[in-house]
Each structure stands twice: as structure tokens, then as C-alpha cells.
Kinemage of the C-alpha trace (Angstrom):
@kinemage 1
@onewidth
@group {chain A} dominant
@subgroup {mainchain}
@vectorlist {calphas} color= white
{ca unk a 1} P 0.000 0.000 0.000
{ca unk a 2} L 0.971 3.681 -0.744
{ca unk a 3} L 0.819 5.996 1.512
{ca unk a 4} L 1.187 9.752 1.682
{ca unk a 5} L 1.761 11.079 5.575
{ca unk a 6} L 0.899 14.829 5.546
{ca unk a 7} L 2.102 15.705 9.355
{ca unk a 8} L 3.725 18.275 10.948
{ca unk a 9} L 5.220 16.477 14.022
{ca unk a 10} L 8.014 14.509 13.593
{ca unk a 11} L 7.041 12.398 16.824
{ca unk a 12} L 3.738 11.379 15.186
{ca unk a 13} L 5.592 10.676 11.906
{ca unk a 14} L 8.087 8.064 13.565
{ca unk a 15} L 5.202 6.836 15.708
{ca unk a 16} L 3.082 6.191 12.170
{ca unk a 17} L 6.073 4.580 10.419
{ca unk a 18} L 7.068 2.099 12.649
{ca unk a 19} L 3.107 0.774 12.947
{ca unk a 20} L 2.544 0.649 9.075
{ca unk a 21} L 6.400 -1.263 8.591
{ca unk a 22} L 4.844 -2.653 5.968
{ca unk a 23} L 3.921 0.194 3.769
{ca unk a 24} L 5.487 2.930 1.275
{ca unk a 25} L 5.220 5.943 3.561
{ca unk a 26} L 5.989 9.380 1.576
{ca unk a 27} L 6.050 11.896 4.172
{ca unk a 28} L 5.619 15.780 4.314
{ca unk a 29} L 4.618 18.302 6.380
{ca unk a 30} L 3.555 20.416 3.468
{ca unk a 31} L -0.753 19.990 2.733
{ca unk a 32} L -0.147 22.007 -0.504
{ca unk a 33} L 1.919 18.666 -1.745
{ca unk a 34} L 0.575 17.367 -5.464
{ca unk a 35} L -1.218 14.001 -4.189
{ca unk a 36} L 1.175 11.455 -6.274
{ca unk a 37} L -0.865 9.493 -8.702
{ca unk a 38} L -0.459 6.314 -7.174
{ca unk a 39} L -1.290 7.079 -4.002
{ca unk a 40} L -3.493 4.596 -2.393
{ca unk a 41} L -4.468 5.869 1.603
{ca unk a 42} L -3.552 9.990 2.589
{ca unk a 43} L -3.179 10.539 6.423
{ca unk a 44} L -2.876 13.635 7.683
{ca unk a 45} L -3.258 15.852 10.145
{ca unk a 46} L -6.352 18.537 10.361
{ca unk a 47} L -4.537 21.500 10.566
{ca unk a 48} L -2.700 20.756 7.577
{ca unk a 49} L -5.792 20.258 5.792
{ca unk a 50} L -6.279 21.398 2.461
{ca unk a 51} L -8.327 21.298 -1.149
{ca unk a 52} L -6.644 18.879 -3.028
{ca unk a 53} L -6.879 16.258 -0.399
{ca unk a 54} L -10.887 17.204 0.684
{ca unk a 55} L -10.956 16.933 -3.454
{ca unk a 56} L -9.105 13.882 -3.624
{ca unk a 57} L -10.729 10.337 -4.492
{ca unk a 58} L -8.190 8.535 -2.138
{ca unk a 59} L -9.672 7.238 0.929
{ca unk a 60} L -8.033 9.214 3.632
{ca unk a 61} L -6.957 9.200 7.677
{ca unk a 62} L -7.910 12.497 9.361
{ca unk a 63} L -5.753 12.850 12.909
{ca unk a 64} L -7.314 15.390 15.055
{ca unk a 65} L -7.660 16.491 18.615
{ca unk a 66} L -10.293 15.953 20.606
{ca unk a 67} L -10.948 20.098 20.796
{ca unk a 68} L -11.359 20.085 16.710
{ca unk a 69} L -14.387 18.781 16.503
{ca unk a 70} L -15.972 21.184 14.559
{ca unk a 71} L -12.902 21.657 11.779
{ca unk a 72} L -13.524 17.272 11.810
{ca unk a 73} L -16.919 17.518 10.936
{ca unk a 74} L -16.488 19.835 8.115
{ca unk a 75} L -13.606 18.073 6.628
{ca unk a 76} L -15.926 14.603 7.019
{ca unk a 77} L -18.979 16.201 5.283
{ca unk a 78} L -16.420 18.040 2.553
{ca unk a 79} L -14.605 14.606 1.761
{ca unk a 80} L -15.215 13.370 -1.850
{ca unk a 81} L -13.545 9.936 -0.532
{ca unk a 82} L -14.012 7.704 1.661
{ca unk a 83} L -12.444 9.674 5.072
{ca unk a 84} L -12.513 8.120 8.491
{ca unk a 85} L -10.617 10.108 11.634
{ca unk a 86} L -8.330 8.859 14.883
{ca unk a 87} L -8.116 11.610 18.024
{ca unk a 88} L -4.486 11.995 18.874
{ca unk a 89} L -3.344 10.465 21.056
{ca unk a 90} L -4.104 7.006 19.178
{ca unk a 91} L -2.378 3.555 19.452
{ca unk a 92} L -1.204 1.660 16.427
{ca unk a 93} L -4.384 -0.762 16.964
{ca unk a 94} L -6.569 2.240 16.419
{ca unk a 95} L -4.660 3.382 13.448
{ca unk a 96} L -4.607 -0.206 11.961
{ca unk a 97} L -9.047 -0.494 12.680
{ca unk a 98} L -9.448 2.798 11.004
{ca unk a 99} L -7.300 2.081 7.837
{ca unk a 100} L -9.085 -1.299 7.677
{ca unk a 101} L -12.776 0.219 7.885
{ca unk a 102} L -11.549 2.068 4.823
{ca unk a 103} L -10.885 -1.033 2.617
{ca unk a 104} L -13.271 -3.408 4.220
């Protein structure tokens, strides 16, 4: 699986990439990044939200805290793809259950 990591801390990166070992991990802290065509999963955090990933077809991670509720419903109801959320902090297990309600 591809995945493009859109998040600012470098903590939650490292966290992220050692629980998906598995995967192809691009990361960035940039939201304004061109969504590489063969991208198969985004996650990324809400305040680096942007357009072209509310646009995007690519089912899609949203990590939030539990005081943006209101930013995470508008992104939700905004998302052209398939978009499911974790509040930080998460464990790997909740990570892993939300990426698999995604392709299940």
C-alpha cells in the first residue's frame, strides 16, 4: 500500500512509520503537496488540511484532537472519498481499525 503522511510532528511521523512497517510511507509536512498518482491511503493531520486532499478520491486518515471537533466535521462532510478520523493520542491498533474500515 501507498501511503502519503501529511504531518507536521516529527514524533507522530516516527510513531506512524514504525506501525505501518509494511507500507510505502511518503512523508511531508507540506498539505499544498501534489497528491502522487499512485497514491493509495492519505493521512494527515487537520490542521494541515487542504483542497486537493478534501478533493481527492483517495480514501483518507484524518488525525485530530479531541478540541477540533468542529474543523472534523467539516472536513468529514467536505470529503469526496471515503475519510474516516483517529483523536491523537491514538495507538497503532486504532490506526490499523481505522485504515481497515476504509478497505473493508
Amino acid at each position: 500500500m501507498k501511503i502519503l503522511l501529511i504531518e507536521y510532528s516529527p514524533v507522530i511521523t516516527n510513531m506512524i512509520t514504525n506501525i505501518l512497517t509494511e507500507d510505502n510511507i511518503v512523508k511531508t509536512t507540506n498539505g499544498n503537496i501534489d497528491i502522487p498518482s499512485n497514491t493509495d491511503l492519505i493521512i494527515f493531520d487537520l490542521q494541515l488540511i487542504t483542497e486537493n486532499i478534501l478533493n481527492s478520491k483517495i480514501p483518507s486518515i484524518l488525525l485530530c484532537t479531541g478540541q477540533d471537533e468542529i474543523r472534523r466535521i467539516y472536513a468529514l462532510e467536505k470529503a469526496t472519498a471515503k475519510m474516516n478520523y483517529v483523536v491523537k493520542p491514538f495507538t497503532g491498533e486504532q490506526l490499523k481499525d481505522k485504515i481497515n474500515s476504509l478497505f473493508n
